[in-house]
N, C-alpha and C positions, 0 to 999 in steps of 0.2 A: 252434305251427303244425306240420302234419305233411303232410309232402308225398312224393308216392308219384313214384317213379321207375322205369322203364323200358326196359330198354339191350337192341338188339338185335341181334346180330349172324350174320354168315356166315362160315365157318371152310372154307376150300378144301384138298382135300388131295387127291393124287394117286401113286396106287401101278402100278406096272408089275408083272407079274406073266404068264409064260410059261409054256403052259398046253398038254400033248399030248393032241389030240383026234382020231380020226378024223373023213371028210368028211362022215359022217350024225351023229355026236356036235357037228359046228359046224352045221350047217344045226337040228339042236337048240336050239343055243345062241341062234342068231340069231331063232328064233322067240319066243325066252322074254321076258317084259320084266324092267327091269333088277332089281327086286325078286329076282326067281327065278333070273338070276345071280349074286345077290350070295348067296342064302343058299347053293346050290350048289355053288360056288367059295370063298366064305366071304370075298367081297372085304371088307367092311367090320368083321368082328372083325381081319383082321391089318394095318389102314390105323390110324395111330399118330400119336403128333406129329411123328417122323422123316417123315413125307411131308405136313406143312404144306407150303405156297406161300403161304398170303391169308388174313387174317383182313380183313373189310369190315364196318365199320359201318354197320349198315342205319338205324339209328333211334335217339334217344335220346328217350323221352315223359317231362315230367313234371305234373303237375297238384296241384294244395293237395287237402288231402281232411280 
């Protein structure tokens, strides 16, 4: 019998990172959505297993197949 399995999860991770902008370079920022902050800034190449907080298990599926 073969049975196909399924694990899904949410990994939380949270970086601080202080950032010199002038007040037209933030009213910039605050327009962007966070996609275009992030490549910008590069928030999520330098966010690591050093700033886990949460792994949450969202789901475990399995089914016979």
């Amino acid at each position: 019998m073969r049975v196909q399995i399924v694990y899904t999860e949410t990994i939380t991770r949270e970086m601080t990172k202080e950032i010199e902008m002038t007040k037209s370079e933030y009213k910039e920022f605050l327009k962007m959505n966070k996609y275009e902050q992030d490549r910008k800034y590069d928030f999520c190449g330098e966010c690591s297993d050093e700033h886990h907080i949460d792994t949450t298990i969202v789901s475990i599926y399995h089914e016979v197949i």
